[in-house]
PDB file as gemmi writes it, atoms N, CA and C in Angstrom:
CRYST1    1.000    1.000    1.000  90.00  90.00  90.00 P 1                      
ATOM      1  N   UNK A   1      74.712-119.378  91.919  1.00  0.00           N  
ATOM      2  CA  UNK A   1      76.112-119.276  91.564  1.00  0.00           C  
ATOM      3  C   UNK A   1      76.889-120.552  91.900  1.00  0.00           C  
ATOM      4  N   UNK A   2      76.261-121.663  92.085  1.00  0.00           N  
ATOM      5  CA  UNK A   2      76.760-122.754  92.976  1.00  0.00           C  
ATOM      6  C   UNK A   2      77.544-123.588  91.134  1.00  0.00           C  
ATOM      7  N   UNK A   3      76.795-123.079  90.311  1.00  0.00           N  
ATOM      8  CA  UNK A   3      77.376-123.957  89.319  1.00  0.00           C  
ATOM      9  C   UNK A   3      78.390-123.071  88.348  1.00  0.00           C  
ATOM     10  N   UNK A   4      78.927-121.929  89.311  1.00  0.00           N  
ATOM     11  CA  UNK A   4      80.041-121.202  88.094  1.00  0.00           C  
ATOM     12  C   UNK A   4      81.117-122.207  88.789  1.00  0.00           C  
ATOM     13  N   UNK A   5      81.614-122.671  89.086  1.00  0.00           N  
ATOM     14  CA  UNK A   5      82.648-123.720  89.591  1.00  0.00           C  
ATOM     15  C   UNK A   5      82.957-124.790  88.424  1.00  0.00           C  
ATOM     16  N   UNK A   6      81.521-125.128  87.946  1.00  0.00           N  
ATOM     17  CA  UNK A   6      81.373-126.142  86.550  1.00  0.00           C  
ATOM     18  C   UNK A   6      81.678-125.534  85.217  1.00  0.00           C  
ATOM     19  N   UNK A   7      80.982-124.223  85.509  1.00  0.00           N  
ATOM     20  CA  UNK A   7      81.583-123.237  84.184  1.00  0.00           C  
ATOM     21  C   UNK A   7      83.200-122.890  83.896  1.00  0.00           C  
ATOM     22  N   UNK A   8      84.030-122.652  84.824  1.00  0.00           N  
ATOM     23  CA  UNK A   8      84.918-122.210  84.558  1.00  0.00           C  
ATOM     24  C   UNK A   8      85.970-123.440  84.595  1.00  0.00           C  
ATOM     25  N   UNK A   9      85.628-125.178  85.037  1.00  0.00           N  
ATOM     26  CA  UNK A   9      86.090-126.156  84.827  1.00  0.00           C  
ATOM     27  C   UNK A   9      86.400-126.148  83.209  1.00  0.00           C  
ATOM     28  N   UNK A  10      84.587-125.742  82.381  1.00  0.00           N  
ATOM     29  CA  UNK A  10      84.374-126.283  81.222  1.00  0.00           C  
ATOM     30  C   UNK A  10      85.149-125.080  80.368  1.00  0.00           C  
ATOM     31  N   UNK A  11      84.987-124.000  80.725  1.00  0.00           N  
ATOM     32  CA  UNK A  11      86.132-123.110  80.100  1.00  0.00           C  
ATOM     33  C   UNK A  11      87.186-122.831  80.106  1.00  0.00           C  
ATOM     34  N   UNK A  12      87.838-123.690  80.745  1.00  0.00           N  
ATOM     35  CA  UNK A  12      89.249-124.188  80.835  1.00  0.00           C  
ATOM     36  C   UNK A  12      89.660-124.948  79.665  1.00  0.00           C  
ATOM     37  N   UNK A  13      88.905-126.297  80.105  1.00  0.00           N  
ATOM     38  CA  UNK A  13      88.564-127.500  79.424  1.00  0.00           C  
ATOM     39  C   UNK A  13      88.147-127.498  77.577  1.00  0.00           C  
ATOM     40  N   UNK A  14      87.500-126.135  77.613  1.00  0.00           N  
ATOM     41  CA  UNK A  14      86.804-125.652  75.976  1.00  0.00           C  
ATOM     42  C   UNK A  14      88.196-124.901  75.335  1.00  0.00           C  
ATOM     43  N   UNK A  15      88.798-124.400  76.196  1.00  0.00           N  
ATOM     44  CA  UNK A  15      89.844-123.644  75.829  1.00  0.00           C  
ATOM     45  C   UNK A  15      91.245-124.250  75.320  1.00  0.00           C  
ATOM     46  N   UNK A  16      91.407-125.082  75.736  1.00  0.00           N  
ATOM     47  CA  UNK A  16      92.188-126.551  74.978  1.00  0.00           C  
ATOM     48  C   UNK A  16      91.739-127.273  74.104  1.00  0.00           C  
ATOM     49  N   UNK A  17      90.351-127.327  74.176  1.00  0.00           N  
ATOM     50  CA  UNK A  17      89.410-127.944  73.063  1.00  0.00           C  
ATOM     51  C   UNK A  17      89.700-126.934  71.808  1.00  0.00           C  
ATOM     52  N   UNK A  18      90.086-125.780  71.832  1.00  0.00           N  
ATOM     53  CA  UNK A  18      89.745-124.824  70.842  1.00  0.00           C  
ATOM     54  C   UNK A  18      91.199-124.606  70.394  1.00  0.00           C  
ATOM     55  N   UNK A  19      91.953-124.583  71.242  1.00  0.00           N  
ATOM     56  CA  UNK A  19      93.382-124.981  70.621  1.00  0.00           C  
ATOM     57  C   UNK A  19      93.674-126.055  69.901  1.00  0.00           C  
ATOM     58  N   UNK A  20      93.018-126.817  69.883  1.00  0.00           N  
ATOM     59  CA  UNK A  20      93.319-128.367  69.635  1.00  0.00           C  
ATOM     60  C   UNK A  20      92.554-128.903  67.902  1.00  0.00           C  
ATOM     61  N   UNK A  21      91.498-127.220  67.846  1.00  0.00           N  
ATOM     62  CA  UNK A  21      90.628-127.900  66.900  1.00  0.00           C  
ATOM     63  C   UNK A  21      90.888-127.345  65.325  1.00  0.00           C  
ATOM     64  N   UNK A  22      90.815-128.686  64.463  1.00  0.00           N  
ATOM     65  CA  UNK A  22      90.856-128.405  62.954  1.00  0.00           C  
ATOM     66  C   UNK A  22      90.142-127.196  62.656  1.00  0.00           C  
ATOM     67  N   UNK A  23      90.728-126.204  61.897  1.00  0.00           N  
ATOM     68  CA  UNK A  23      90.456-125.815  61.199  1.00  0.00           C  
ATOM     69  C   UNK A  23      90.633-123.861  61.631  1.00  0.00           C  
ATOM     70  N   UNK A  24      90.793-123.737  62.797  1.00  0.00           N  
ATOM     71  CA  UNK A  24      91.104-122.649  63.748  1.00  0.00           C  
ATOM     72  C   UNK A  24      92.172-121.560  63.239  1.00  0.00           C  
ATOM     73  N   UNK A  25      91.350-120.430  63.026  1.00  0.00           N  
ATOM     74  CA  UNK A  25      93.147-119.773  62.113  1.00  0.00           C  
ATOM     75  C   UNK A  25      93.397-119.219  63.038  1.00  0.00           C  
ATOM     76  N   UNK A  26      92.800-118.278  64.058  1.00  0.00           N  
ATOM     77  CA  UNK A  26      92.642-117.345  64.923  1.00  0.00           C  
ATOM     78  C   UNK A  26      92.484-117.299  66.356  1.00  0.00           C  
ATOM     79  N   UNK A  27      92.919-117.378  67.441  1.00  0.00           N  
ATOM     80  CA  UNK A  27      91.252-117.000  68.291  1.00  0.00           C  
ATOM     81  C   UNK A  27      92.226-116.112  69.593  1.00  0.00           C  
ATOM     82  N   UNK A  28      91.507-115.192  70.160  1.00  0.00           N  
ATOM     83  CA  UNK A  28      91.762-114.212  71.501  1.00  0.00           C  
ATOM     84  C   UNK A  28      90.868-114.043  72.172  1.00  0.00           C  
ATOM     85  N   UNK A  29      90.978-113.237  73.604  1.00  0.00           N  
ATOM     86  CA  UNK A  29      89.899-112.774  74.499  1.00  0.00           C  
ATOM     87  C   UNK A  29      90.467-111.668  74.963  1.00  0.00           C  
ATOM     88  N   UNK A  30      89.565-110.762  75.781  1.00  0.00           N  
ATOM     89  CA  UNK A  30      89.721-109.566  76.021  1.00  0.00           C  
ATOM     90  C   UNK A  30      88.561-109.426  77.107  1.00  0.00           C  
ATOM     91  N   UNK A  31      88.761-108.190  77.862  1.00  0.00           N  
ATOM     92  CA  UNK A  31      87.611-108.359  78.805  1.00  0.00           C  
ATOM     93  C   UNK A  31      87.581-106.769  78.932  1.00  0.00           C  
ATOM     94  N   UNK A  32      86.511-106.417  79.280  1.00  0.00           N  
ATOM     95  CA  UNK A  32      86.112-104.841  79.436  1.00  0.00           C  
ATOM     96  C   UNK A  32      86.166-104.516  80.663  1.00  0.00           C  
ATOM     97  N   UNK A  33      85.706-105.834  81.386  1.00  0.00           N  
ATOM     98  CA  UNK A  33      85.376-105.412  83.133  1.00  0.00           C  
ATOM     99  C   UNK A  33      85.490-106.838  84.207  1.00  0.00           C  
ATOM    100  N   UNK A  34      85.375-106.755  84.911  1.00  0.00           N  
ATOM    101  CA  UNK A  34      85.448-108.207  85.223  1.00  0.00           C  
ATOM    102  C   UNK A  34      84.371-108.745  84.879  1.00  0.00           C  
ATOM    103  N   UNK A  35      82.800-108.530  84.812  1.00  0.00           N  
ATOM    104  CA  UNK A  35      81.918-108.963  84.361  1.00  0.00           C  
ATOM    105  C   UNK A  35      81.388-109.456  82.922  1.00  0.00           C  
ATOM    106  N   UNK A  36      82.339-108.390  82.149  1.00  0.00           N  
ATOM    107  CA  UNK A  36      82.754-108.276  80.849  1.00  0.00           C  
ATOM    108  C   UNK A  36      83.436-108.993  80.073  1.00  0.00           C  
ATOM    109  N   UNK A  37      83.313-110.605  78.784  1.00  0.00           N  
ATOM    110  CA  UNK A  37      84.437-110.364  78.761  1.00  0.00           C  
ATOM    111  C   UNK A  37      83.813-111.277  76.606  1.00  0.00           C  
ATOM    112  N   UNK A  38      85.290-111.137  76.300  1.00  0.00           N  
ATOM    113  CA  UNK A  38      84.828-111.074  75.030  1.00  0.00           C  
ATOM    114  C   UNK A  38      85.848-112.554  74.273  1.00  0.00           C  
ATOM    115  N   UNK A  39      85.224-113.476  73.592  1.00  0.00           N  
ATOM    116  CA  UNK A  39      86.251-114.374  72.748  1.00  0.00           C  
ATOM    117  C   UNK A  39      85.693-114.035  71.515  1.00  0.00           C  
ATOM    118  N   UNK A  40      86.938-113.824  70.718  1.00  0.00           N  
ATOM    119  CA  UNK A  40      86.889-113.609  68.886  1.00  0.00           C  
ATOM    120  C   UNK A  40      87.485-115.067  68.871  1.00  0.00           C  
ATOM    121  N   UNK A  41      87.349-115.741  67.539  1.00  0.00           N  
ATOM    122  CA  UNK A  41      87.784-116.880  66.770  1.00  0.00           C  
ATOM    123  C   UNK A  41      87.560-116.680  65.380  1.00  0.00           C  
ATOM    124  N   UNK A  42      88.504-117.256  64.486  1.00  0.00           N  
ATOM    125  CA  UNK A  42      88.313-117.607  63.512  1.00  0.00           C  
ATOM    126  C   UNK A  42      89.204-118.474  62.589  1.00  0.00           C  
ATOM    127  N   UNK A  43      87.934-119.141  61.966  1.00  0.00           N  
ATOM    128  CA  UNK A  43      87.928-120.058  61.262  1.00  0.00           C  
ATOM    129  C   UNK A  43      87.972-120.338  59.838  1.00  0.00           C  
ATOM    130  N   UNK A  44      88.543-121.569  58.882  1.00  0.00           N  
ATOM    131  CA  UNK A  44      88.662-121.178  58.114  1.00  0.00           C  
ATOM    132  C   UNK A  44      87.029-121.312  57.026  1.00  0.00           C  
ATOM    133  N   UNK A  45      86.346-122.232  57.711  1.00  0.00           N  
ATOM    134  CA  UNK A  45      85.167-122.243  57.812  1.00  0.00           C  
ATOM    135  C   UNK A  45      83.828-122.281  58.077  1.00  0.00           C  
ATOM    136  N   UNK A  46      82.685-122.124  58.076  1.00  0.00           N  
ATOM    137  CA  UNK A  46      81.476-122.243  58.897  1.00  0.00           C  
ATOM    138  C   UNK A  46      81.647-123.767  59.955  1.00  0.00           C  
ATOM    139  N   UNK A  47      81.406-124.656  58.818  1.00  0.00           N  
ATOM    140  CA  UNK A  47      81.746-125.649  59.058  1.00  0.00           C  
ATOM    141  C   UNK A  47      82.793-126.334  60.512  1.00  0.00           C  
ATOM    142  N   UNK A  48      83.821-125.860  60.122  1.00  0.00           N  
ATOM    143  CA  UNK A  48      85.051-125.995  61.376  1.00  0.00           C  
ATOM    144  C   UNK A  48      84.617-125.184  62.705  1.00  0.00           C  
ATOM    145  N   UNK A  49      83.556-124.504  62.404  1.00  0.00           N  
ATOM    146  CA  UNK A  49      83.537-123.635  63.846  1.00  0.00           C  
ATOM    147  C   UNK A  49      82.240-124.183  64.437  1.00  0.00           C  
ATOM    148  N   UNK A  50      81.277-124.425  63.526  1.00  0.00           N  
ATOM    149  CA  UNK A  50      80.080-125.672  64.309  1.00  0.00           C  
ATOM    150  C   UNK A  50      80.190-126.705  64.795  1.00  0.00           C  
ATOM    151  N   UNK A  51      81.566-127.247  64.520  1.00  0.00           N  
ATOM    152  CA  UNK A  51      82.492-128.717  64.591  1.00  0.00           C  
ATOM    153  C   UNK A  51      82.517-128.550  66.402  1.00  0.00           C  
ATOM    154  N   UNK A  52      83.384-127.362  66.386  1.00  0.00           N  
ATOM    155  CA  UNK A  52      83.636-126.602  67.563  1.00  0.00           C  
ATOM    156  C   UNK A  52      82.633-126.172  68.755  1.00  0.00           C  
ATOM    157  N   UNK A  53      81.816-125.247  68.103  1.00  0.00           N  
ATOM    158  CA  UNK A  53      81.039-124.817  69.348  1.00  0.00           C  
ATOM    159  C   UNK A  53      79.825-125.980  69.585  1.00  0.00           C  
ATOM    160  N   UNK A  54      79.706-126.522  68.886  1.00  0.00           N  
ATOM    161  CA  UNK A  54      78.215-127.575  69.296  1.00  0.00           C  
ATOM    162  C   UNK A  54      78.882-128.837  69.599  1.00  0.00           C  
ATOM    163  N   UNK A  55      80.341-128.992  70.509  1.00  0.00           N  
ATOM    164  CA  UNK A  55      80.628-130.209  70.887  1.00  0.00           C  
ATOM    165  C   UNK A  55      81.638-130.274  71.948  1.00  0.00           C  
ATOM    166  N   UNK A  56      81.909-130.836  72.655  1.00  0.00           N  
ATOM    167  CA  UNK A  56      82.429-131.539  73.779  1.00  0.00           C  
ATOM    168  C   UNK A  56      82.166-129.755  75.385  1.00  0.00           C  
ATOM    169  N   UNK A  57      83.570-129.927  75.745  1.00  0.00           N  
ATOM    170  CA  UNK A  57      83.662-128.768  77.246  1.00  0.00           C  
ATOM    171  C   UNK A  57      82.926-127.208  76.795  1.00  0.00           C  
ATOM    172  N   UNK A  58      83.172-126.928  75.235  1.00  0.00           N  
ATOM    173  CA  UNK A  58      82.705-125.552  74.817  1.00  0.00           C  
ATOM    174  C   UNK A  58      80.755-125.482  75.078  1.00  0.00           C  
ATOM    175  N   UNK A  59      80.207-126.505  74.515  1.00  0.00           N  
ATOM    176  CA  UNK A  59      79.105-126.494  74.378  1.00  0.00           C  
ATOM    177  C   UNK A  59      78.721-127.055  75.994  1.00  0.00           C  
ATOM    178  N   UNK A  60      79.286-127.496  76.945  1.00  0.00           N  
ATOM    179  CA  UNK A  60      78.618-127.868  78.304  1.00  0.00           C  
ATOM    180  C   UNK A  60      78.970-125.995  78.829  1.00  0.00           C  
ATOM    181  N   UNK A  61      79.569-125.748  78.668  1.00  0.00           N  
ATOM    182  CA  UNK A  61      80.216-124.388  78.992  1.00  0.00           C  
ATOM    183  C   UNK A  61      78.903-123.541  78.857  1.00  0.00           C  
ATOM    184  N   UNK A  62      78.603-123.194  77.433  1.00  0.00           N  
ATOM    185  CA  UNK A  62      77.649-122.517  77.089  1.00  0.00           C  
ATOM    186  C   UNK A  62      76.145-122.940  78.104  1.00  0.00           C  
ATOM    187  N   UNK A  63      75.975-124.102  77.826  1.00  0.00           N  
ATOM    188  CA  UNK A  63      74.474-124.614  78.271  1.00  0.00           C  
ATOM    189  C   UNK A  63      75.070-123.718  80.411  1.00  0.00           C  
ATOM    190  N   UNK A  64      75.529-123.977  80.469  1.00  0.00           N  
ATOM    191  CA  UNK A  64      75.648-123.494  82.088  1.00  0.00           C  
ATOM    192  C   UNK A  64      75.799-121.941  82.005  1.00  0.00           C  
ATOM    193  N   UNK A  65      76.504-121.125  80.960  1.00  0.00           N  
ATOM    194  CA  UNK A  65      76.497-119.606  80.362  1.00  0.00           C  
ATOM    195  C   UNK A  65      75.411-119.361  80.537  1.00  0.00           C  
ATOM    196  N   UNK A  66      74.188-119.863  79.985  1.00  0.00           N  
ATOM    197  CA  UNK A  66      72.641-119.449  79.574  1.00  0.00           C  
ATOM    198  C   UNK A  66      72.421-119.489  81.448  1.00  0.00           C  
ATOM    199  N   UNK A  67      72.536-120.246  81.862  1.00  0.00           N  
ATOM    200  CA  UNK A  67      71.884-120.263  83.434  1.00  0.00           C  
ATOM    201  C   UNK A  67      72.657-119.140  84.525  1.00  0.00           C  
ATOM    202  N   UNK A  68      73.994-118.637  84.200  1.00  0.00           N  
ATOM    203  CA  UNK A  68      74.305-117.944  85.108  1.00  0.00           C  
ATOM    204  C   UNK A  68      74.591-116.607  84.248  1.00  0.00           C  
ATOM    205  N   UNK A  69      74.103-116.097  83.331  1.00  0.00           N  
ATOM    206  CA  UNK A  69      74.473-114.914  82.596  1.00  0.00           C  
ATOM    207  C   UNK A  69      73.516-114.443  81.990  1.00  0.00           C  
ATOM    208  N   UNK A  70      73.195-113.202  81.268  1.00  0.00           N  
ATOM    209  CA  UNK A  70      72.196-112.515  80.857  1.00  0.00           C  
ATOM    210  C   UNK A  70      72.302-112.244  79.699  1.00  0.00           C  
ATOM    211  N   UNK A  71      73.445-112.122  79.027  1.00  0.00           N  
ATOM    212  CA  UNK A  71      73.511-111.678  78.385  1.00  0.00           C  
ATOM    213  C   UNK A  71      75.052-112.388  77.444  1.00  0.00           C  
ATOM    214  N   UNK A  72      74.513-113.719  76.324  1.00  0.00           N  
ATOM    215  CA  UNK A  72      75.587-113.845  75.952  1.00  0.00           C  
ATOM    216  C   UNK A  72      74.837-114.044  74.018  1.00  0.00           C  
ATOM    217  N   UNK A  73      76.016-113.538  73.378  1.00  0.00           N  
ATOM    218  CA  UNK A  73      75.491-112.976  72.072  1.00  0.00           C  
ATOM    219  C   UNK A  73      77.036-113.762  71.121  1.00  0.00           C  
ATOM    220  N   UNK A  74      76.384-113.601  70.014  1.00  0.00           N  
ATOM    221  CA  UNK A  74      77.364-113.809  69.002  1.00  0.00           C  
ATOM    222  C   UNK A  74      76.941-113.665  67.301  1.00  0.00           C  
ATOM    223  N   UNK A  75      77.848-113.345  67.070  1.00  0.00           N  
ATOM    224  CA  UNK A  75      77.889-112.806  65.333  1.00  0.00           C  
ATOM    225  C   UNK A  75      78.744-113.730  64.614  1.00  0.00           C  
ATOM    226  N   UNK A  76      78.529-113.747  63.588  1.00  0.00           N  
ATOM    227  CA  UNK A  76      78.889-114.754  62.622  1.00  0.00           C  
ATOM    228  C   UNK A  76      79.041-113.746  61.031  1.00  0.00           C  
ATOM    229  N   UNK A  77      80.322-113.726  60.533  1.00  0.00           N  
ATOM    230  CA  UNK A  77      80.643-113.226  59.171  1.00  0.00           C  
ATOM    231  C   UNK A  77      81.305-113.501  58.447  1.00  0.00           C  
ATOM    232  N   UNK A  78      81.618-113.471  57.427  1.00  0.00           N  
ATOM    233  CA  UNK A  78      82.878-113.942  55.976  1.00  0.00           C  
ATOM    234  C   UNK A  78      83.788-112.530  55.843  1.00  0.00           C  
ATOM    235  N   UNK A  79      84.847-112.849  55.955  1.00  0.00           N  
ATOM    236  CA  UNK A  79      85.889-111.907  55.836  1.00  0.00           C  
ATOM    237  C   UNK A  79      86.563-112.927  55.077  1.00  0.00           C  
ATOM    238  N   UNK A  80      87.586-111.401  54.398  1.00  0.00           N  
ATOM    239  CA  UNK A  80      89.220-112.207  53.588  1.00  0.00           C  
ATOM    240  C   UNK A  80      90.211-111.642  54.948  1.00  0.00           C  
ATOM    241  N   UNK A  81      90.312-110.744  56.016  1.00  0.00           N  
ATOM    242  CA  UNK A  81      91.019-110.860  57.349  1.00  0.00           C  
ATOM    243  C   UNK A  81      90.409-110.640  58.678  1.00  0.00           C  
ATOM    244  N   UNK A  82      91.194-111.009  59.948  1.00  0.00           N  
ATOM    245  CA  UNK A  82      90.856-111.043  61.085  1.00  0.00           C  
ATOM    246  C   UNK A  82      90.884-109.771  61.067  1.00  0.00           C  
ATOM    247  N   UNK A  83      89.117-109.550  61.661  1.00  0.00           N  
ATOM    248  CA  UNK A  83      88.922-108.264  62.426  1.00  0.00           C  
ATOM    249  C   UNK A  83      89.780-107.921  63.650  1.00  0.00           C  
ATOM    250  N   UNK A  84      89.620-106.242  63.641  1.00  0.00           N  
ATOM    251  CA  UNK A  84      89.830-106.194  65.114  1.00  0.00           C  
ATOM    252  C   UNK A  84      88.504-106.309  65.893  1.00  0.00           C  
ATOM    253  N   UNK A  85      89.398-105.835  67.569  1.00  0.00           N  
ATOM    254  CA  UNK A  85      88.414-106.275  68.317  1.00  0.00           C  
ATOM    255  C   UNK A  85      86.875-104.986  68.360  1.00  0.00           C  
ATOM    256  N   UNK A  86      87.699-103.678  67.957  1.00  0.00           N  
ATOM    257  CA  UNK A  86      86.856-102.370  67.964  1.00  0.00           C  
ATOM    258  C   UNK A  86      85.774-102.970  66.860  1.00  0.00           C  
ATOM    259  N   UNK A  87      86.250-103.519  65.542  1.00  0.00           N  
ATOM    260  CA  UNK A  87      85.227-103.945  64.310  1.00  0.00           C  
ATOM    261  C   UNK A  87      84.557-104.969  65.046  1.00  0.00           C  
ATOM    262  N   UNK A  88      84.847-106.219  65.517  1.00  0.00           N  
ATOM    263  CA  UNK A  88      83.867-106.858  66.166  1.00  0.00           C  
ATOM    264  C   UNK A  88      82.894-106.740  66.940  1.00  0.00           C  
ATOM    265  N   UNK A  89      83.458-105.537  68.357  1.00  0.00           N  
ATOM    266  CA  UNK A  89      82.224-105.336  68.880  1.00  0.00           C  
ATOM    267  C   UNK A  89      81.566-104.582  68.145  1.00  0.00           C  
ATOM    268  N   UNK A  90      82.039-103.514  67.604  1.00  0.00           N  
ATOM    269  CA  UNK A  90      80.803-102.619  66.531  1.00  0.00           C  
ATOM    270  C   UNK A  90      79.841-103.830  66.450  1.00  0.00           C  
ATOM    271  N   UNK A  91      80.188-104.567  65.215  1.00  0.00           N  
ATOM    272  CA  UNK A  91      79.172-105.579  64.586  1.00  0.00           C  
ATOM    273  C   UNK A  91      78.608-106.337  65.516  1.00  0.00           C  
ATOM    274  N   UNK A  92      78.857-106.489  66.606  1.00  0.00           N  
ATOM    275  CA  UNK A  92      77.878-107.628  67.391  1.00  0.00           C  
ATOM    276  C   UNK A  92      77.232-106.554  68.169  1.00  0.00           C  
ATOM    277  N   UNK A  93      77.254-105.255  68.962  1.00  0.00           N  
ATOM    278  CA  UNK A  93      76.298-104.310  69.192  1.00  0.00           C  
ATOM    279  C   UNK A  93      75.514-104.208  67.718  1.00  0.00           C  
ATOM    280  N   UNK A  94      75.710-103.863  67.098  1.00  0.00           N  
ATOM    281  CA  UNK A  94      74.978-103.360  65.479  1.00  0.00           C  
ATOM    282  C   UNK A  94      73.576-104.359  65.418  1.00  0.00           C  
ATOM    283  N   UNK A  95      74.347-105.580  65.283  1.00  0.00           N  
ATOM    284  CA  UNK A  95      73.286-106.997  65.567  1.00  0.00           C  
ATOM    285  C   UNK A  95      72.222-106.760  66.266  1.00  0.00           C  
ATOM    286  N   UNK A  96      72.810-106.825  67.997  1.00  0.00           N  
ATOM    287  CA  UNK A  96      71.361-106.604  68.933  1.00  0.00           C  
ATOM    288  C   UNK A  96      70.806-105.699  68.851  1.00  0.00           C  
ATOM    289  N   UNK A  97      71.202-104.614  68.311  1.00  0.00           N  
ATOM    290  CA  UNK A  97      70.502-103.192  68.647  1.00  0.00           C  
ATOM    291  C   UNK A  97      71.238-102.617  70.101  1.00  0.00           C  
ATOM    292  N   UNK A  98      72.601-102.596  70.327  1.00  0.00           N  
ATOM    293  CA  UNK A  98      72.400-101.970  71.584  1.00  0.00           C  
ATOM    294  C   UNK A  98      73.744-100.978  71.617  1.00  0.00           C  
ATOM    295  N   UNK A  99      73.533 -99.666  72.016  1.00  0.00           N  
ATOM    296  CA  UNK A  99      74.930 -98.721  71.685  1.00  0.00           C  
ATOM    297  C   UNK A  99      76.340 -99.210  72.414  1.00  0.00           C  
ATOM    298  N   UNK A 100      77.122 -99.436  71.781  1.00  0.00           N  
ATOM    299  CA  UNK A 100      78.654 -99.494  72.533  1.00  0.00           C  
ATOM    300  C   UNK A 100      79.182 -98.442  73.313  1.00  0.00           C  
ATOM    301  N   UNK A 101      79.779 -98.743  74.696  1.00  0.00           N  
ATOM    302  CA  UNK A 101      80.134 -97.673  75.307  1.00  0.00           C  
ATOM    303  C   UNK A 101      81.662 -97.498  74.598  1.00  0.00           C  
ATOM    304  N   UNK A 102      81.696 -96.524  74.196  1.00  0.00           N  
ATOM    305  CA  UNK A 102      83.170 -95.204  73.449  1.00  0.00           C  
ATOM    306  C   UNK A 102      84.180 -95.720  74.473  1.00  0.00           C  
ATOM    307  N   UNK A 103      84.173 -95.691  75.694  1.00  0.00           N  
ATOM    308  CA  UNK A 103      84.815 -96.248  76.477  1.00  0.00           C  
ATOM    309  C   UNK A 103      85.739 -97.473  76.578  1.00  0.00           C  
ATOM    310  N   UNK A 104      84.834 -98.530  76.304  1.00  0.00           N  
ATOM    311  CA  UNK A 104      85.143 -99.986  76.536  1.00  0.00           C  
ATOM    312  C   UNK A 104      85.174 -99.994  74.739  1.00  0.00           C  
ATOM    313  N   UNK A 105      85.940 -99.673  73.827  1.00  0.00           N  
ATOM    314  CA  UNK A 105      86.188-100.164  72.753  1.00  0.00           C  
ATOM    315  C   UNK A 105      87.555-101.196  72.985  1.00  0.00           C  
TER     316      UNK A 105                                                      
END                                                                             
């Protein structure tokens, strides 16, 4: 746990990055638990959001995610509007295979 100190620098740091970035129509977070927690974004294209996650504080963020977390997932879709957050997690449980707790919608 010595390097969540670096993580939450870079998710600070990603989080201005993501404000800052072309092409962004959308983006929120939400958390279920403290352990729990969830970012939606969207974009106006594939494109603008690979721009995004595969570069600067977001992507050091992630690479340190994989080392202190178990479990981090993501879905990717074409809509004409922003989901909610109940439609999102549906679809990203749906993805892994794993039931949503009724609870934490």
């Amino acid at each position: 746990m010595w390097v969540l100190p670096f993580f939450i620098y870079h998710i600070v740091r990603s989080t201005k990055q993501l404000n800052m970035a072309a092409g962004l129509l959308h983006s929120d977070l939400t958390r279920d638990s403290w352990r729990i927690g969830w970012t939606m974004s969207v974009w106006e294209n594939k494109d603008r959001m690979l721009e995004y996650r595969n570069h600067g504080n977001h992507a050091k963020a992630m690479r340190i995610a994989r080392r202190i977390g178990d479990e981090f997932d993501a879905v990717h879709w074409d809509a004409d509007t922003i989901p909610s957050w109940e439609e999102a997690k549906i679809r990203l449980h749906q993805k892994y295979g794993r039931k949503l707790d009724q609870n934490k919608r």
